[in-house]
SEKOLFI-359337 format. One record per residue (C-alpha): z, x, y; residue in three letters. Coordinates in Angstrom, 2 decimals. Layout:
N
[midren [Z, X, Y], 'Ala']
...
***
This chain:
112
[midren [0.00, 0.00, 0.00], 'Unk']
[midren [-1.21, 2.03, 3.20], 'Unk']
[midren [-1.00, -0.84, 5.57], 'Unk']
[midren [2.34, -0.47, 7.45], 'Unk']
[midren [4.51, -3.93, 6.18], 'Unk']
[midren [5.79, -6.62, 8.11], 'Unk']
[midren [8.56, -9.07, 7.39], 'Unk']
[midren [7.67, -12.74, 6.44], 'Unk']
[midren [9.79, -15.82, 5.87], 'Unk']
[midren [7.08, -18.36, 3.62], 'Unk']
[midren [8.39, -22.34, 3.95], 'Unk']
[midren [8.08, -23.74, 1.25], 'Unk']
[midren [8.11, -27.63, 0.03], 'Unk']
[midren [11.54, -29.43, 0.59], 'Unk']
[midren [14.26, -28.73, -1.63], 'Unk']
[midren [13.03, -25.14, -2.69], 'Unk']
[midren [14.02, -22.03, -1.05], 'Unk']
[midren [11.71, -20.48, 1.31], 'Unk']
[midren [10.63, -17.22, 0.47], 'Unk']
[midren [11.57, -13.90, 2.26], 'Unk']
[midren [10.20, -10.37, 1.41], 'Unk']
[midren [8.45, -7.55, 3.46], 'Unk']
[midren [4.73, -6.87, 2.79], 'Unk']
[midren [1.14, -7.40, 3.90], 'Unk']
[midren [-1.46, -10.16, 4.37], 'Unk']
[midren [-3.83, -9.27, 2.03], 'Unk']
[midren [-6.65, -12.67, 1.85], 'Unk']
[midren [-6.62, -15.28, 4.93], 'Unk']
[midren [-9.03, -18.37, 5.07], 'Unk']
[midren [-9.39, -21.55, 7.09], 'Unk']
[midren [-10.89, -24.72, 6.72], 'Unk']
[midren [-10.72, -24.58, 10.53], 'Unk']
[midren [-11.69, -21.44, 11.49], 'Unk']
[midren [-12.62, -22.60, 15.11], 'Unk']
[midren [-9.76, -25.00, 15.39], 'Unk']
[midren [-11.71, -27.93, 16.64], 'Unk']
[midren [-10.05, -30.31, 14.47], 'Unk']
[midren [-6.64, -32.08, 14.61], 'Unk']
[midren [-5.75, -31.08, 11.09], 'Unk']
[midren [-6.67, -28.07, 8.68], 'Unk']
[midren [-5.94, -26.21, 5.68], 'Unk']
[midren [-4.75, -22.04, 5.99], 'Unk']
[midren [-4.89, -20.30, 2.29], 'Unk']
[midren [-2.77, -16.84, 2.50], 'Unk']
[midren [-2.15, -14.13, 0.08], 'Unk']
[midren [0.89, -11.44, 0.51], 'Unk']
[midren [1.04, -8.51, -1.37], 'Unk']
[midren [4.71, -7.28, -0.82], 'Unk']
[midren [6.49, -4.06, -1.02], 'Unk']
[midren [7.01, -3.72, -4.94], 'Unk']
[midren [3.59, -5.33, -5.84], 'Unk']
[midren [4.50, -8.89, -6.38], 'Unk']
[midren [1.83, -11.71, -4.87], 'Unk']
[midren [2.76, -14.72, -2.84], 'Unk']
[midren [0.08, -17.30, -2.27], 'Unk']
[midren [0.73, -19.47, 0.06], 'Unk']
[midren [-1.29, -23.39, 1.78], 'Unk']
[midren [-0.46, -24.81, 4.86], 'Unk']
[midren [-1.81, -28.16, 6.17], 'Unk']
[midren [-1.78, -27.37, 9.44], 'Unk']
[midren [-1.52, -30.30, 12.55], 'Unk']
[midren [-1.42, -30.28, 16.34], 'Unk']
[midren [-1.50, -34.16, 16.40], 'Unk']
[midren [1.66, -35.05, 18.43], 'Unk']
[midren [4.58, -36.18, 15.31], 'Unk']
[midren [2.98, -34.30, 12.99], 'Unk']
[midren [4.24, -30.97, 11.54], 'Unk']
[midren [2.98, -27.98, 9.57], 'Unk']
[midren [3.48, -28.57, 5.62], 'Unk']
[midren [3.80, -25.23, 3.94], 'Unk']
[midren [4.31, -24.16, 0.37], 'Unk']
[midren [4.18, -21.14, -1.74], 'Unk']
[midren [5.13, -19.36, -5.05], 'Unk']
[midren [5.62, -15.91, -6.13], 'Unk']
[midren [3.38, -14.01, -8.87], 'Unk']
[midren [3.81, -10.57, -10.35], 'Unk']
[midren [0.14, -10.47, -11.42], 'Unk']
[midren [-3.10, -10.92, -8.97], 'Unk']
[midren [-4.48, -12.70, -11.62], 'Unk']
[midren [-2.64, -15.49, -11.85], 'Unk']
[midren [-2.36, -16.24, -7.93], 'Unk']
[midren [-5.80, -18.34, -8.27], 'Unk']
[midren [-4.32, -21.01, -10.13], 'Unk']
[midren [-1.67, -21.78, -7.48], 'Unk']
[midren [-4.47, -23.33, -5.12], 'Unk']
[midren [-6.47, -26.30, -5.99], 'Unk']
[midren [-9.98, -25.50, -6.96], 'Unk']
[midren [-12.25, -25.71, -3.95], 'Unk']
[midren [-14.85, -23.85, -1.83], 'Unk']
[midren [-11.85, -22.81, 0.36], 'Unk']
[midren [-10.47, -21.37, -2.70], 'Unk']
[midren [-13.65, -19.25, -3.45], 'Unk']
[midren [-13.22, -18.56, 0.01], 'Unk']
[midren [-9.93, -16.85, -0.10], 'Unk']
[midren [-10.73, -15.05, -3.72], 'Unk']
[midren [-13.85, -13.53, -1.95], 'Unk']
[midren [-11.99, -12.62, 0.47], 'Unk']
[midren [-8.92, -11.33, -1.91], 'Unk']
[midren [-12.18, -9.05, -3.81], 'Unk']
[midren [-12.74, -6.98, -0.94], 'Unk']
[midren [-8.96, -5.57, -1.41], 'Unk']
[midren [-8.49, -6.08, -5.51], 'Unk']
[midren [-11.58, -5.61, -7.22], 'Unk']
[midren [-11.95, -7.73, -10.19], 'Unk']
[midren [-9.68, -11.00, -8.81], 'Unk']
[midren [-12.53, -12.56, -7.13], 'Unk']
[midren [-14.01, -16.23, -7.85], 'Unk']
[midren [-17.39, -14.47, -9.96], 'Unk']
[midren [-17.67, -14.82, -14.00], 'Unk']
[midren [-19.35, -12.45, -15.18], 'Unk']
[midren [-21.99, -13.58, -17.77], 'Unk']
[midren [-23.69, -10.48, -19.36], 'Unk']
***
């Protein structure tokens, strides 16, 4: 890990613990890259300071009410942070994007 680390505090859903640990983003993406709309989606993935993963969704909202929802879980393998997020081209999104850092835990089957 070369990147110098930050410390993050991850909400999570109510009733679980929210999730503390130093580390670096490591695969961002937006449904709302532009933030023209009221609501939007923001897939994250940590890597922290002893190699675990935490993957994390937020619904995002500036409609006046309205809060952020935020969850996310903790992995000790790249490979299984895919199955946290529902499957969608946001999803492929954020594994591209995860590729470009860990080889080999992008959205792409290889077929020969």
């Amino acid at each position: 890990m070369n990147q110098e680390l930050e410390y993050y505090r991850i909400k999570r859903k109510r009733g679980q613990r929210d999730l503390a640990f130093e580390g670096k983003k490591v695969a961002f993406a937006s449904s709302d890259p532009d933030s023209q709309n009221n609501r939007w989606t923001e897939l994250c993935i940590y890597e922290t300071a002893i190699g675990n993963f935490i993957a994390q969704s937020i619904g995002k909202s500036i409609i006046p009410g309205e809060g952020d929802i935020s969850d996310a879980e903790w992995f000790s393998d790249i490979k299984d942070v895919q199955a946290f997020f529902k499957e969608s081209w946001l999803t492929k999104e954020l594994m591209d994007s995860l590729a470009e850092t860990f080889p080999g835990s992008d959205s792409v089957e290889q077929v020969d």
